[in-house]
Backbone and ligand atoms as CSV (ligand in chain L), in Angstrom:
chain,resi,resn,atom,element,x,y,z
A,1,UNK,N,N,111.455,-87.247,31.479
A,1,UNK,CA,C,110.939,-85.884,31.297
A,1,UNK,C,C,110.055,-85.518,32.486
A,2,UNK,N,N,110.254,-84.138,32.754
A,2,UNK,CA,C,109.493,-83.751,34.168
A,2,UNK,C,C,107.972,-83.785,33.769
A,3,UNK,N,N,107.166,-84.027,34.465
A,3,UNK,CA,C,105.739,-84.170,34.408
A,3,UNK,C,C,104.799,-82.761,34.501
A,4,UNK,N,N,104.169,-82.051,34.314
A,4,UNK,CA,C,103.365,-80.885,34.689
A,4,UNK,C,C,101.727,-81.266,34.894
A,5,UNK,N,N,101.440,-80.741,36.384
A,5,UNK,CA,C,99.932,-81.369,36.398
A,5,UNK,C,C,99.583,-79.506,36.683
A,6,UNK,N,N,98.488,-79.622,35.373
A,6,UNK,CA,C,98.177,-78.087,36.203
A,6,UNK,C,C,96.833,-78.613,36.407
A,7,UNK,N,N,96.461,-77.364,37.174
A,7,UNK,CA,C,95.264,-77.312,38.405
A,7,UNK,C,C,94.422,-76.522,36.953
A,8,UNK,N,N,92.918,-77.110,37.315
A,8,UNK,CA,C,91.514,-76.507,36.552
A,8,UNK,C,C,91.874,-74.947,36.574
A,9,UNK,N,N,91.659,-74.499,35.632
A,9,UNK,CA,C,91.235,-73.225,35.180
A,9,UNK,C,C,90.116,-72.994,34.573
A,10,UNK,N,N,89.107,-72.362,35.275
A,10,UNK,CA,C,87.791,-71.939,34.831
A,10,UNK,C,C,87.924,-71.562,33.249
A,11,UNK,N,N,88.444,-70.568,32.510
A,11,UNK,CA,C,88.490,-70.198,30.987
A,11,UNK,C,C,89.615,-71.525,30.070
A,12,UNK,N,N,91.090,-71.712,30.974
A,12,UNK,CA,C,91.592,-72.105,30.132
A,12,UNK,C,C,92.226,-73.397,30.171
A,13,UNK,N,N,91.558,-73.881,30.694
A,13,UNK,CA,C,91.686,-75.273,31.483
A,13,UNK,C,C,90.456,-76.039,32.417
A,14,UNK,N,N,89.481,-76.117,31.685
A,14,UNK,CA,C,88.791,-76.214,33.286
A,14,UNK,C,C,88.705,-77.741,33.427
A,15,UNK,N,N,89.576,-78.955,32.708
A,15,UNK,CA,C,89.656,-79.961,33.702
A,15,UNK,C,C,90.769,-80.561,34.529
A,16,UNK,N,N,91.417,-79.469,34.065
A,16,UNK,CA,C,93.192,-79.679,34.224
A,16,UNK,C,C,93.835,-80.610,33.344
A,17,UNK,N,N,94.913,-80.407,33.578
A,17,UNK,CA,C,95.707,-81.700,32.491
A,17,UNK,C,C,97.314,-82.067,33.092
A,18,UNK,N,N,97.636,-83.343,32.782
A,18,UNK,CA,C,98.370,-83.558,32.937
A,18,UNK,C,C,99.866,-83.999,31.494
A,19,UNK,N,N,101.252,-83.308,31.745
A,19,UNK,CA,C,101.482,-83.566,30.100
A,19,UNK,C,C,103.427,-83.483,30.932
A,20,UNK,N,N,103.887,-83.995,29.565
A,20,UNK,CA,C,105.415,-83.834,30.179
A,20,UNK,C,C,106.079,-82.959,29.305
A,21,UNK,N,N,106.757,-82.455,29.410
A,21,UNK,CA,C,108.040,-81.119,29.005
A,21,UNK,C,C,109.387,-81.682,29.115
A,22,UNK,N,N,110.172,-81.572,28.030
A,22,UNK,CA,C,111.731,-81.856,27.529
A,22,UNK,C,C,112.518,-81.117,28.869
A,23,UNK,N,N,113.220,-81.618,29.435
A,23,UNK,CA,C,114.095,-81.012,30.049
A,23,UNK,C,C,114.749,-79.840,29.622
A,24,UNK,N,N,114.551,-78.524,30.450
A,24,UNK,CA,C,115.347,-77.262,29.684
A,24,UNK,C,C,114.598,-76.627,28.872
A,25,UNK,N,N,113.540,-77.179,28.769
A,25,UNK,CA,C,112.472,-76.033,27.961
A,25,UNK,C,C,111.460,-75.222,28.461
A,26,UNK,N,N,110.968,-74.037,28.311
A,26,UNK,CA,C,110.517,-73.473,29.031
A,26,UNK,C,C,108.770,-73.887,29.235
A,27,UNK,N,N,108.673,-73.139,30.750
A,27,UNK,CA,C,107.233,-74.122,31.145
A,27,UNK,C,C,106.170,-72.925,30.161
A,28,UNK,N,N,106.295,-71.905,29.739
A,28,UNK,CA,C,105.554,-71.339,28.905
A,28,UNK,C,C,105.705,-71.682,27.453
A,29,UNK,N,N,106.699,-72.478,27.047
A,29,UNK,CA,C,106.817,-73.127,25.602
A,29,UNK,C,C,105.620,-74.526,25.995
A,30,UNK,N,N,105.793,-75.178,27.109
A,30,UNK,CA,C,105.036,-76.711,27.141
A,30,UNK,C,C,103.770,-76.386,27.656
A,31,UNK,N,N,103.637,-75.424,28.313
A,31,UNK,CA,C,101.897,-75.233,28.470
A,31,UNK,C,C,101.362,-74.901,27.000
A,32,UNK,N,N,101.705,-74.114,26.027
A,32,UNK,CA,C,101.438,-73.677,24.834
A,32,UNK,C,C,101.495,-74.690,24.002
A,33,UNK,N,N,102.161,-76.132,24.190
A,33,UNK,CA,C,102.679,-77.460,23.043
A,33,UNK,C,C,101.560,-78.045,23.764
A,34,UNK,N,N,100.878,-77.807,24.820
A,34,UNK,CA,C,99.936,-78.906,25.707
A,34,UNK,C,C,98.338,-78.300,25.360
A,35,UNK,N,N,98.780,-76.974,24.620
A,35,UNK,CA,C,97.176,-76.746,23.910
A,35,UNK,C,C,96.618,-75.472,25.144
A,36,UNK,N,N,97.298,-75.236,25.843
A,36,UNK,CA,C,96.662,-74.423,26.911
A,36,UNK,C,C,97.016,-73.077,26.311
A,37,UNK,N,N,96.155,-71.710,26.293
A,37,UNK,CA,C,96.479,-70.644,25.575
A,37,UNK,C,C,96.782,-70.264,26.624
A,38,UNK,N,N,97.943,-70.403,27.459
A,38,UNK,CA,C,98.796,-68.751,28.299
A,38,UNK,C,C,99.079,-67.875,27.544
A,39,UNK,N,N,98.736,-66.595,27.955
A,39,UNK,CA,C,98.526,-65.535,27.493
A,39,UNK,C,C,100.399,-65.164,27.243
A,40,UNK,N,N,100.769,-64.555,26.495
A,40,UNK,CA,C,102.286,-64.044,26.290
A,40,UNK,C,C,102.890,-63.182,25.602
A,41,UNK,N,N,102.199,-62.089,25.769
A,41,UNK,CA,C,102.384,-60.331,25.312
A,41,UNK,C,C,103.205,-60.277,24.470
A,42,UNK,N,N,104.751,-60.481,25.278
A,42,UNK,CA,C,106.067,-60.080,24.901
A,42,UNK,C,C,106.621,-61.194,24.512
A,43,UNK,N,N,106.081,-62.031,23.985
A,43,UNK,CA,C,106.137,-63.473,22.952
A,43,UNK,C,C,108.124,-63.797,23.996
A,44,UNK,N,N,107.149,-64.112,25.338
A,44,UNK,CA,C,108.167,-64.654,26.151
A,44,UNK,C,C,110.024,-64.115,26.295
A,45,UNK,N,N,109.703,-63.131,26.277
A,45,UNK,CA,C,111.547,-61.958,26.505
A,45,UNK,C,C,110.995,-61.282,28.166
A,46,UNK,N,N,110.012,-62.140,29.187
A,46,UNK,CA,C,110.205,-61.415,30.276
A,46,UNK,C,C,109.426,-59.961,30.275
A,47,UNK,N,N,109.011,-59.439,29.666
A,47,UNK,CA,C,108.713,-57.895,29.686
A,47,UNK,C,C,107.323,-57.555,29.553
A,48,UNK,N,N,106.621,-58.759,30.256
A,48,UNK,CA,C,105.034,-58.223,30.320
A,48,UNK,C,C,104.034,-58.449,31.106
A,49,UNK,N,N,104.323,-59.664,31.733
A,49,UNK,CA,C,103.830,-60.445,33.290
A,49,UNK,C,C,102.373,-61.172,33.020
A,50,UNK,N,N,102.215,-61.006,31.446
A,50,UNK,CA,C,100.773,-61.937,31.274
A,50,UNK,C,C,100.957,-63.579,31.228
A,51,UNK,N,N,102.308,-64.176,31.518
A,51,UNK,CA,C,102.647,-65.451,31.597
A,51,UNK,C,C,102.748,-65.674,33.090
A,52,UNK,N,N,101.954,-65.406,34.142
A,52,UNK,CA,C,102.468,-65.465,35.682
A,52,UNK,C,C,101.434,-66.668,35.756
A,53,UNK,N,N,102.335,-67.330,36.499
A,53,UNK,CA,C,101.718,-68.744,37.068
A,53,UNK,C,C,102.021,-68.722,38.614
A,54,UNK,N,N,101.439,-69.932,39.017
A,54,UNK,CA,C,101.687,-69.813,40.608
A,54,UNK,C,C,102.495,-71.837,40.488
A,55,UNK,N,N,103.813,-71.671,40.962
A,55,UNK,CA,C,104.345,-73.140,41.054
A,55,UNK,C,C,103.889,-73.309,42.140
A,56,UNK,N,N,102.962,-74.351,42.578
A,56,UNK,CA,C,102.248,-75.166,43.635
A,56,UNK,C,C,103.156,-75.821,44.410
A,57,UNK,N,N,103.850,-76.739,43.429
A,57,UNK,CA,C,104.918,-77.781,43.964
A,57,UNK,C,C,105.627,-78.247,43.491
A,58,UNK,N,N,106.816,-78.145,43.783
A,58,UNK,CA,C,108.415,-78.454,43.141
A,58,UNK,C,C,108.788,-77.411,42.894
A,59,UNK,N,N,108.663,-75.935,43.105
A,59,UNK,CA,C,109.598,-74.693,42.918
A,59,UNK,C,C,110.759,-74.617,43.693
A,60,UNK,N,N,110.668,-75.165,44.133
A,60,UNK,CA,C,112.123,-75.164,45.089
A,60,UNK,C,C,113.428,-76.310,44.501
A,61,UNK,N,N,112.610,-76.861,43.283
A,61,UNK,CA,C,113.697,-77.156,42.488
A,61,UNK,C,C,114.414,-76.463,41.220
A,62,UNK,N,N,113.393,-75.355,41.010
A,62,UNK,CA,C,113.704,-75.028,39.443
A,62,UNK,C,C,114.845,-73.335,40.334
A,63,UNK,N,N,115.467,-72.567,39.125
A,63,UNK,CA,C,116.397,-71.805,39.375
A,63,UNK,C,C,115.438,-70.868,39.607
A,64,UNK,N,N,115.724,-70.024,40.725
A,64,UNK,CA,C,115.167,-68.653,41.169
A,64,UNK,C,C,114.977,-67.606,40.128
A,65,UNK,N,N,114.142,-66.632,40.397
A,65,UNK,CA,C,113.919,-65.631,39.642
A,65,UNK,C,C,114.931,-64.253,39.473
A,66,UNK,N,N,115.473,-63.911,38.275
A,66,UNK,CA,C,116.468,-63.210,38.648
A,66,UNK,C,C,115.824,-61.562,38.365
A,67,UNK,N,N,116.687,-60.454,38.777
A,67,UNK,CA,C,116.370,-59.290,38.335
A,67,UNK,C,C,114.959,-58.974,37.628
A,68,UNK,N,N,115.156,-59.293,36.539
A,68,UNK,CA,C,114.050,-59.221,35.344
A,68,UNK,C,C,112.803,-59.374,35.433
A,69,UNK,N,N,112.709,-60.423,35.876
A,69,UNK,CA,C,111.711,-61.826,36.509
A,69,UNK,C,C,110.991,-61.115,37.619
A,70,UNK,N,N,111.601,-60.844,38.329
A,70,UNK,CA,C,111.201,-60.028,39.584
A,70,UNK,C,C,110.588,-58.877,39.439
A,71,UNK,N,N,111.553,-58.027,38.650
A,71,UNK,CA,C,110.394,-56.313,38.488
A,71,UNK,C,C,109.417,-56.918,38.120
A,72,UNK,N,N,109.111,-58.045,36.735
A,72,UNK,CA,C,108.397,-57.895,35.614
A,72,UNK,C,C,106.608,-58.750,36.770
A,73,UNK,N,N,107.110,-59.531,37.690
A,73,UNK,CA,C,106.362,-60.104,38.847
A,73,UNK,C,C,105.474,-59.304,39.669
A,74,UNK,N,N,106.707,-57.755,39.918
A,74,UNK,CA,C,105.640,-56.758,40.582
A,74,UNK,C,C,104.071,-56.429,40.346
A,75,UNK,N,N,104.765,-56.582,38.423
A,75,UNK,CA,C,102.971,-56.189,37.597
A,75,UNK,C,C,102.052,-56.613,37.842
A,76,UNK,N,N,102.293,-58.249,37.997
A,76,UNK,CA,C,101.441,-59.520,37.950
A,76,UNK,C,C,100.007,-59.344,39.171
A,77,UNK,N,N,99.235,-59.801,38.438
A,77,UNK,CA,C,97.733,-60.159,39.351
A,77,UNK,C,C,97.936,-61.249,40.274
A,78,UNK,N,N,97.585,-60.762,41.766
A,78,UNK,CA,C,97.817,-61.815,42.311
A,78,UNK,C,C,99.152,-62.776,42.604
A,79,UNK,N,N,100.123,-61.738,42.821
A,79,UNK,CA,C,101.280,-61.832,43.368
A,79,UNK,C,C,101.383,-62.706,44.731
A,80,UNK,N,N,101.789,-64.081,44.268
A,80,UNK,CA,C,102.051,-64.753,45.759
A,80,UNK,C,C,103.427,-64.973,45.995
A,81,UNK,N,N,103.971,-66.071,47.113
A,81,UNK,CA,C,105.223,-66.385,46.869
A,81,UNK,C,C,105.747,-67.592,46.014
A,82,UNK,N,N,104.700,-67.621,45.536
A,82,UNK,CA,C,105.244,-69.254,44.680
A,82,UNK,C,C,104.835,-68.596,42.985
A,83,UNK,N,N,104.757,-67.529,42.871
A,83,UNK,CA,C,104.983,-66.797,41.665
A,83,UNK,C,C,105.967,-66.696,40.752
A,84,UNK,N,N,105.373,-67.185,39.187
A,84,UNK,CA,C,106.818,-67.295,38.795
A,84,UNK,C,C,106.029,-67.063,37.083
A,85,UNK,N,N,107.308,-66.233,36.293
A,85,UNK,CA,C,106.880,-65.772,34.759
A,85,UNK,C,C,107.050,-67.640,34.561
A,86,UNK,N,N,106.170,-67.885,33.649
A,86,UNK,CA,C,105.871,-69.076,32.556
A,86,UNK,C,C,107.054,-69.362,32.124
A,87,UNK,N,N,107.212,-67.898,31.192
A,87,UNK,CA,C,108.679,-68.116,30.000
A,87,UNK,C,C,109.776,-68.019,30.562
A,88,UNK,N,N,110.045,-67.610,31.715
A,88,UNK,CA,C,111.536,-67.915,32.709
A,88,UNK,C,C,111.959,-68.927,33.199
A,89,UNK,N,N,110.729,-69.905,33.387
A,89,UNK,CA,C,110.892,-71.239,33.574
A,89,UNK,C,C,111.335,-72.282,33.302
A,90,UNK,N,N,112.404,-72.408,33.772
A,90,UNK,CA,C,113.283,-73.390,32.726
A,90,UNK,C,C,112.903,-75.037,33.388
A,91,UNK,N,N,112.165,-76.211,32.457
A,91,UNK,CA,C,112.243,-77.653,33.205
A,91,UNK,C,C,113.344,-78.153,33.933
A,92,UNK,N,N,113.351,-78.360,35.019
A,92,UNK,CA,C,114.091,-79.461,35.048
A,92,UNK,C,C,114.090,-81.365,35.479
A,93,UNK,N,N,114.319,-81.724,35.996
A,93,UNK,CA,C,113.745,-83.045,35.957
A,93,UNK,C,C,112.724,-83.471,37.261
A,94,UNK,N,N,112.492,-82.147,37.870
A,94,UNK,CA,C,111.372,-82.478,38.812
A,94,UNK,C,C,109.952,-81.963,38.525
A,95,UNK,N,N,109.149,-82.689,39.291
A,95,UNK,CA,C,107.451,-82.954,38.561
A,95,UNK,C,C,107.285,-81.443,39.227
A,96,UNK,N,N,106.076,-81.079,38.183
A,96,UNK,CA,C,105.627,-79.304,38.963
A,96,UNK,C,C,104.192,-79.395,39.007
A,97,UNK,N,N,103.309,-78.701,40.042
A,97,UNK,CA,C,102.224,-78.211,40.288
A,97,UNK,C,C,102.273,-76.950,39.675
A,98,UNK,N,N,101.317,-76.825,38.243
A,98,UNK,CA,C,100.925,-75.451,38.183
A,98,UNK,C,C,99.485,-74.975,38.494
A,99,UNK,N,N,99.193,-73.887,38.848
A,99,UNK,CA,C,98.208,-72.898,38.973
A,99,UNK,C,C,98.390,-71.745,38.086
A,100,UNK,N,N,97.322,-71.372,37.109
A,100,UNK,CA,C,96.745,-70.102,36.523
A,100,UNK,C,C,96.064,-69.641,37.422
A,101,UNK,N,N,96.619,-68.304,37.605
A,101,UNK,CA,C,95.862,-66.898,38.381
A,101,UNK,C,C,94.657,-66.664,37.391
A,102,UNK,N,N,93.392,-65.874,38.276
A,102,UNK,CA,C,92.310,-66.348,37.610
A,102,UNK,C,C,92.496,-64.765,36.325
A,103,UNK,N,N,93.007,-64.260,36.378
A,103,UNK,CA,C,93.666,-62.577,35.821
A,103,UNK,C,C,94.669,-62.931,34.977
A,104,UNK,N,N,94.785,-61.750,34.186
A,104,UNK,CA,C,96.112,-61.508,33.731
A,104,UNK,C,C,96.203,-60.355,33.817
A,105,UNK,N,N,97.535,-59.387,33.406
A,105,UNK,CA,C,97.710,-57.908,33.248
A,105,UNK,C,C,96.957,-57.415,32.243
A,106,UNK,N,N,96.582,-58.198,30.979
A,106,UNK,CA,C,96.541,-58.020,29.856
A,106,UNK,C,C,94.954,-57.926,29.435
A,107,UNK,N,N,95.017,-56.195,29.833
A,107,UNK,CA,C,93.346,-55.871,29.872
A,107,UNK,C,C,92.763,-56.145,28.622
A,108,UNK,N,N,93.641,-55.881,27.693
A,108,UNK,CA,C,92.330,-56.265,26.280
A,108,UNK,C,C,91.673,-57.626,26.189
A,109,UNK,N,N,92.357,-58.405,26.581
A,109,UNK,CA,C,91.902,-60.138,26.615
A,109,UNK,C,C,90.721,-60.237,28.045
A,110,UNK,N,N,90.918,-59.298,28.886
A,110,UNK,CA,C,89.995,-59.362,30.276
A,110,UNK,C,C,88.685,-59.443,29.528
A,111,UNK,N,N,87.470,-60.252,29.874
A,111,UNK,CA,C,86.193,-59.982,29.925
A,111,UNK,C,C,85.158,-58.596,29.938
L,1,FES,S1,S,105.540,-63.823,28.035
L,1,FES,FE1,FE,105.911,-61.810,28.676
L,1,FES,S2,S,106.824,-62.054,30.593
L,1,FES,FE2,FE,106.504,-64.088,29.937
């Protein structure tokens, strides 16, 4: 099973963690089984951009972002190139670096 090390998050993570994910399941289903509250509007159908993560390392193994993925990315806080929706994320058997953007879209949950 692929490994996920995410990076400290000040609110929702702040010592980081390290945890593994079933092959083929999405990285916004295993951050959520790993206890981490990513935020997920549109209860993961793509259509809200409060699941944006930043893949650190190993994105260049998982499948590109298609159509959907992409408009829905425009929204996102802190748009880099290693940007990617949570729930589009499909595992596959390589280890990933995640990063939480310190934002989400999702003003009611903002401070
Ligand atoms: S949960 Fe809405 S786009 Fe991922």
């Amino acid at each position: 099973m692929p490994k996920i090390q995410l990076l400290p998050h000040p609110d929702l993570c702040p010592g980081g963690i390290v945890f593994e994910v079933k092959r083929g399941a999405s990285l916004c289903k295993g951050l959520l089984g790993a206890g981490v509250a990513i935020e997920h509007a549109c209860e993961m159908v793509a259509a809200c951009a409060t699941c944006h993560v930043h893949v650190r390392e190993g994105g260049a193994s998982l499948a590109g972002p298609d159509d959907e993925e992409n408009d829905q990315l425009d929204n996102a806080w802190g748009l880099d190139a290693q940007s990617r929706l949570a729930c589009c994320v499909k595992l596959r058997d390589t280890d990933l670096v995640i990063e939480l953007p310190r934002h989400t879209r999702n003003h009611a949950r903002e401070k």
